[in-house]
C-alpha positions as CSV (number, residue, x, y, z in Angstrom):
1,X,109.4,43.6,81.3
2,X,107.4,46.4,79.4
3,X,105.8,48.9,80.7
4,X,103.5,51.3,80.0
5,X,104.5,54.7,78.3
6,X,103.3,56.8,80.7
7,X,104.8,55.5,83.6
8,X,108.3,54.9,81.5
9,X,108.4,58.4,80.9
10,X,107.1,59.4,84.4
11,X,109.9,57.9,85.5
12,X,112.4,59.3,83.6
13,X,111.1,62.2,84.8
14,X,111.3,62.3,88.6
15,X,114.8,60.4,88.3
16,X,116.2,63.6,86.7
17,X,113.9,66.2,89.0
18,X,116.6,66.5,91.1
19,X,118.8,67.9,88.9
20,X,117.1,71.4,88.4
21,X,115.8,71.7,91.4
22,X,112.0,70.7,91.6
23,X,110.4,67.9,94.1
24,X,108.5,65.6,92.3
25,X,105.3,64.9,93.6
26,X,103.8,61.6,91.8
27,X,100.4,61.3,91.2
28,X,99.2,58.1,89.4
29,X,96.0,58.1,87.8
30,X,93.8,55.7,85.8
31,X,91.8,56.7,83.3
32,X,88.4,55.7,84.9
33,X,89.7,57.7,88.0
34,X,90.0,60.6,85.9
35,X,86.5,62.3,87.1
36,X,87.7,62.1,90.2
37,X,91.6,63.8,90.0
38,X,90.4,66.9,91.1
39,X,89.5,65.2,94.6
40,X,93.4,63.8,94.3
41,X,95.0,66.8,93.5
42,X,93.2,69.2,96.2
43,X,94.8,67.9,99.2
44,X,98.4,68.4,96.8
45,X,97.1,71.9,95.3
46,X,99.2,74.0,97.3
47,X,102.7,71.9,97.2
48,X,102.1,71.1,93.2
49,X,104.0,74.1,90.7
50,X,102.8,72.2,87.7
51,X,101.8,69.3,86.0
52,X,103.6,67.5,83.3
53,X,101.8,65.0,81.7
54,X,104.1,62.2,79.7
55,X,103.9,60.3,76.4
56,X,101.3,58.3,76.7
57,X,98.5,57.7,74.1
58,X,95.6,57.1,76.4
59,X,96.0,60.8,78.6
60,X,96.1,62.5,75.5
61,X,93.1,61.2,73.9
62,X,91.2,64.8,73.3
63,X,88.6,63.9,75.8
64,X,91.1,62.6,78.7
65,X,93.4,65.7,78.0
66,X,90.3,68.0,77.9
67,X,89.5,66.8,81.5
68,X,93.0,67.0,82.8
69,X,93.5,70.6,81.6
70,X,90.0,71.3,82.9
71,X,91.1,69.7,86.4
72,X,94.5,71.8,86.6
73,X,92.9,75.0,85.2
74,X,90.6,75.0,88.4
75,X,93.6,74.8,90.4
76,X,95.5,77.4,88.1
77,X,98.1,75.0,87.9
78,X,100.3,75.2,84.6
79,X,100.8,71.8,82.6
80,X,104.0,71.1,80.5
81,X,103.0,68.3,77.5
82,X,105.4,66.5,75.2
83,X,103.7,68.0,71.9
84,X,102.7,71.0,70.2
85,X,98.9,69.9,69.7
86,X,98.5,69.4,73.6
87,X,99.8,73.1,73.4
88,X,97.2,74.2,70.6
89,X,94.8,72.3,73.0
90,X,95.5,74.4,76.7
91,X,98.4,73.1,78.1
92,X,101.5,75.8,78.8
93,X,103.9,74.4,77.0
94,X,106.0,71.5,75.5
95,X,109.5,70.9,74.3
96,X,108.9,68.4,71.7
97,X,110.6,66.2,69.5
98,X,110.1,66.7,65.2
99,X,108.5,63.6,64.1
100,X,109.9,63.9,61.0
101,X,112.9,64.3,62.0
102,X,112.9,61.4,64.2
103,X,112.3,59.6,60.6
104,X,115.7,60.4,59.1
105,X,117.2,59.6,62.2
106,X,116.2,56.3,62.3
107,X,117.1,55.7,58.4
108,X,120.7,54.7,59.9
109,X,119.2,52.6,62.2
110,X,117.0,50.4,59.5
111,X,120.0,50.4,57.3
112,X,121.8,48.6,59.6
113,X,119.4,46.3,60.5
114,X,118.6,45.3,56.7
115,X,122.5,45.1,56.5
116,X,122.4,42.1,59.5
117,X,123.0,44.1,62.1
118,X,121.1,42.6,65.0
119,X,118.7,45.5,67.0
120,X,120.5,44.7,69.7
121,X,123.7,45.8,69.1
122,X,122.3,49.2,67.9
123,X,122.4,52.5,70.5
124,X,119.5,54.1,71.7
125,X,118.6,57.6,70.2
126,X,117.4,60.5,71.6
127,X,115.7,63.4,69.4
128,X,118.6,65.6,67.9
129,X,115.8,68.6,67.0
130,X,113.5,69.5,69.6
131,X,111.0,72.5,69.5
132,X,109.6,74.8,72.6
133,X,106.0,75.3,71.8
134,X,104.2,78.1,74.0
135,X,100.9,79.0,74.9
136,X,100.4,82.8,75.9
137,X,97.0,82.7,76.0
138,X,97.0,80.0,78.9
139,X,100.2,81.6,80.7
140,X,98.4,85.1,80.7
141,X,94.9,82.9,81.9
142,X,96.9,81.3,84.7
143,X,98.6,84.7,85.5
144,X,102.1,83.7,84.8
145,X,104.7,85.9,83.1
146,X,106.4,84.5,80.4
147,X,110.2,86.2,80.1
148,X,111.0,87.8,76.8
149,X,113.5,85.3,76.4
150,X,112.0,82.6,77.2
151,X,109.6,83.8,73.8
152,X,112.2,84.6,71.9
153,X,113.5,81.2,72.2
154,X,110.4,79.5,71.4
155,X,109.5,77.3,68.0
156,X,105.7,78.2,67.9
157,X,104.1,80.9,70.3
158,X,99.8,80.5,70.7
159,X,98.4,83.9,71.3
């Protein structure tokens, strides 16, 4: 069965949690409910680090991710996104994938399939070029100090 990006990548996300140490705390949210997430996240304010919103088209729509940031920035909670624009737009940061890049990477996979190959029989990828994009700005807003190098490390810093 399909699902829905969001909750694909969501769960990605908490089933690796574990692994460096954080406690995932799950909130689902609708898009209609999204007036009301700062009513969800209150009681979860002070148990909830940060906020990372996954791929999905629909939560980053400019208005929905407008009213997400707005939400956390009350709450002076930090949110991680998946691409540099959310960055450009007020979120902390993202480790993103290079579109373009993702491109060439799938030329092998396209000359396969034109050569017969069914898609079946072809791996899964992951991206082999990701970027750290920071925004400065927002960690100095939220009050959090970014290490030098943690900076030093980063693709594209927002100042």
């Amino acid at each position: 069965t399909k699902m829905p990006q969001a909750v694909a990548t969501g769960h990605e996300g908490l089933a690796v949690a574990n692994q460096y140490g954080w406690q995932p705390f799950d909130i689902p949210i609708k898009v209609e409910e999204l007036p009301q997430l700062g009513d969800k996240l209150s009681a979860a304010s002070d148990k909830v680090d940060a906020i990372y919103i996954p791929t999905d088209p629909i939560l980053s729509a400019p208005d929905n991710l407008k009213t997400i940031l707005g939400v956390f920035n009350t709450y002076a909670i930090p949110v991680i996104s998946v691409a540099e624009r959310f960055v450009e737009q007020g979120s902390l940061m993202a480790l993103n994938c290079e579109f373009y890049e993702i491109g060439r990477q799938a030329a092998g996979h396209v000359e396969a399939v034109i050569a017969g190959v069914s898609i079946r029989n072809l791996p899964t990828q992951k991206p082999t070029i990701t970027k750290l994009s920071l925004n400065l700005k927002q960690a100095k807003m939220l009050g959090l100090e970014i290490k030098r190098n943690c900076i030093l490390r980063a693709d594209r810093i927002i100042e």
